[in-house]
N, C-alpha and C positions, 0 to 999 in steps of 0.2 A: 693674654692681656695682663698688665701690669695690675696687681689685686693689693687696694689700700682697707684697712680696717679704720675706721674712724671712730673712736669712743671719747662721746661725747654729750650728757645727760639737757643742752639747753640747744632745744629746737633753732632758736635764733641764731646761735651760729654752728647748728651740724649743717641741716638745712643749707643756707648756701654754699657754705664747705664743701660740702658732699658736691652741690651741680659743680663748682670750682671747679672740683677732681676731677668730674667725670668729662667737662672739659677740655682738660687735659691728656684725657685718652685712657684713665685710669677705670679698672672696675672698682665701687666703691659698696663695704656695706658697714651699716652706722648703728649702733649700740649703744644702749642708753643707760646702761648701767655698766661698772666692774666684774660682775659674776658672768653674764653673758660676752662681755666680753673676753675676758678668760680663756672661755670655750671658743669663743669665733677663733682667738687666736692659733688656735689646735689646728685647723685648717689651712694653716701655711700660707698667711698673707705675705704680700711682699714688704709692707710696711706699715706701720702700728703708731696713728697719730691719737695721743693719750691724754685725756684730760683727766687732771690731779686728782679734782674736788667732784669723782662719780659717787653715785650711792649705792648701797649693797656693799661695794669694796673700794676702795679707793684708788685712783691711779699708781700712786707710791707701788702700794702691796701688788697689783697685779703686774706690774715690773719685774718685783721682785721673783715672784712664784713662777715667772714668765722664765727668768734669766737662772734661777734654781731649778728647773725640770731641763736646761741646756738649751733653749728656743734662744737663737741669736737674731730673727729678725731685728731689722733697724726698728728702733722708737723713739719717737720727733713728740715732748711732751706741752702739753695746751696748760698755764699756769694761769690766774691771777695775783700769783705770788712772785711779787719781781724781786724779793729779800735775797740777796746773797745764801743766805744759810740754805733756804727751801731749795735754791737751784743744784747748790751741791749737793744734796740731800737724794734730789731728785737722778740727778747724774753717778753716784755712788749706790742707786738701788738700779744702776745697769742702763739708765737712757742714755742714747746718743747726742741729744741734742733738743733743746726749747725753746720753745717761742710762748713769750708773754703775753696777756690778755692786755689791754686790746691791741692786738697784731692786725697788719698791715699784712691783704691777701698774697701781694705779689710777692712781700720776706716770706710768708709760709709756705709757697709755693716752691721759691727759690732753693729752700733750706729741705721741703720733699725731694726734689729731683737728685740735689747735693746727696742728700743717703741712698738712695735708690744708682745712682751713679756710684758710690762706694760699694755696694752689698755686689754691683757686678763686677765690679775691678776684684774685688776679693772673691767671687768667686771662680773668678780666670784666674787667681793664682795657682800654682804647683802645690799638694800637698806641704802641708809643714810651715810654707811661707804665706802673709800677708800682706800688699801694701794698699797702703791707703794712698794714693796721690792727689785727693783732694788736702789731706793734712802730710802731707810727705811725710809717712813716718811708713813703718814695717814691723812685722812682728816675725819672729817664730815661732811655733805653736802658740800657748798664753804670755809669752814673753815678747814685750816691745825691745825690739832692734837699737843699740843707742849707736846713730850711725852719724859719723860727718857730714856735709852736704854731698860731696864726691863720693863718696863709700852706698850713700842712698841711692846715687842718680848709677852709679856701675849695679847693685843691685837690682833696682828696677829695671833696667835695659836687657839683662839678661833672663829676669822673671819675663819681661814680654815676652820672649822671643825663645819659650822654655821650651826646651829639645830641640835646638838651631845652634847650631856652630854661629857665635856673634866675633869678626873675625877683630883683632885690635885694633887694625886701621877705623871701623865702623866706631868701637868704643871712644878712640880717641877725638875722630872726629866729633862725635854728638855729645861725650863728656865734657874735655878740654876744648873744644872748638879750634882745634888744631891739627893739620894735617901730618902722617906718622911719617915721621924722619927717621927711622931705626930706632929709636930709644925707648923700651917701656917699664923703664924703671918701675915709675909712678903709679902705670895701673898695676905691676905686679904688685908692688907695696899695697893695693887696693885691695887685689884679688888677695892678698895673702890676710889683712885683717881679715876683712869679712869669712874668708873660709874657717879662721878660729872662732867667729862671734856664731858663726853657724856650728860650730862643734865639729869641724872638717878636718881628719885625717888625711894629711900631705898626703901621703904615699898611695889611699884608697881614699878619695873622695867621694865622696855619696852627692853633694849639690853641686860642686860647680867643678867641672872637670878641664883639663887642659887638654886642648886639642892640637898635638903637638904640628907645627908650622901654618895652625889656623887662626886658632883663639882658644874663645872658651863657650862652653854649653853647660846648661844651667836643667837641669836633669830632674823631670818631674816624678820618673818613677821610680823608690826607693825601696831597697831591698833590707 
């Protein structure tokens, strides 16, 4: 079962929060301060809905120490601070994403399943790579991918389908929306950026390999 931490010091809205969750299908356990929750986090929740203004430690700080000890769970933060400044603030000490007081149950719903749907796409990816498809972006290790929209959509296609021969004709089709007439210029020009932005040696490829008179296969295990 899907395990949400919820820290949140006012009864009035852990309280329904929490049935919300549970609701939802979620296991839910709720903490009232920043110090315990800290430690709740240690337990490897799947997702950490954080309110700013706890006492003992505040939300900020337990982000921070959270995203300094390497803890990558997703964390969705609870504000009354709708100020510009506070949110970047908030977001630069490692949250994913916020919802302001007074929030509307169905956006904070919305915007849990959104991360919890992220945290599993990223964790089906292949070693090394990440993509996000709810924000179409991709990373390599700590580095975001700066990809075209085409260079994205060939990368993801082959991430799914990692340790599978993906043959051109399939690329061509669900990339370009066009049936393959001989010519693949385009996606070579594709495959060949991206195998630089991945640090890909032509000759020994380590990610994405040529499968000569198939396609390409997109190789999760790296030597």
């Amino acid at each position: 079962m899907t395990r949400v931490l919820l820290a949140e010091d006012d009864p009035a809205i852990s309280e329904p929060l929490a049935r919300a969750l549970r609701r939802e299908g979620y296991e839910v356990q709720v903490c009232a301060d920043g110090v315990s929750a800290l430690a709740a986090a240690e337990e490897d929740p799947d997702l950490l809905v954080l309110d700013l203004g706890l006492p003992r430690l505040d939300g900020l700080e337990v982000c921070r120490r959270l995203r300094a000890k390497g803890h990558t769970l997703p964390v969705l933060i609870l504000t009354a601070r709708a100020d510009e400044v506070d949110t970047v603030v908030g977001l630069d000490a490692g949250a994913d994403d916020y919802v302001t007081k007074p929030f509307r149950l169905a956006e904070l719903l919305a915007r849990t399943r959104a991360l919890l749907r992220r945290k599993s796409t990223e964790a089906a990816s292949p070693p090394g790579v990440r993509i996000d498809e709810e924000g179409r972006r991709a990373w390599f290790g700590d580095t975001e991918l700066q990809l075209t929209a085409k260079e994205y959509e060939v990368l993801r296609v082959l991430v799914r389908e990692s340790g599978k021969v993906v043959s051109r004709e399939q690329l061509m089709k669900e990339i370009w929306d066009t049936s393959w007439l001989g010519s693949t210029k385009t996606l070579d020009m594709h495959i060949s950026v991206l195998r630089r932005k991945l640090g890909d040696d032509a000759a020994q490829p380590r990610y994405i390999t040529t499968v000569r008179g198939h396609g390409f296969r997109f190789d999760t295990e790296q030597t």
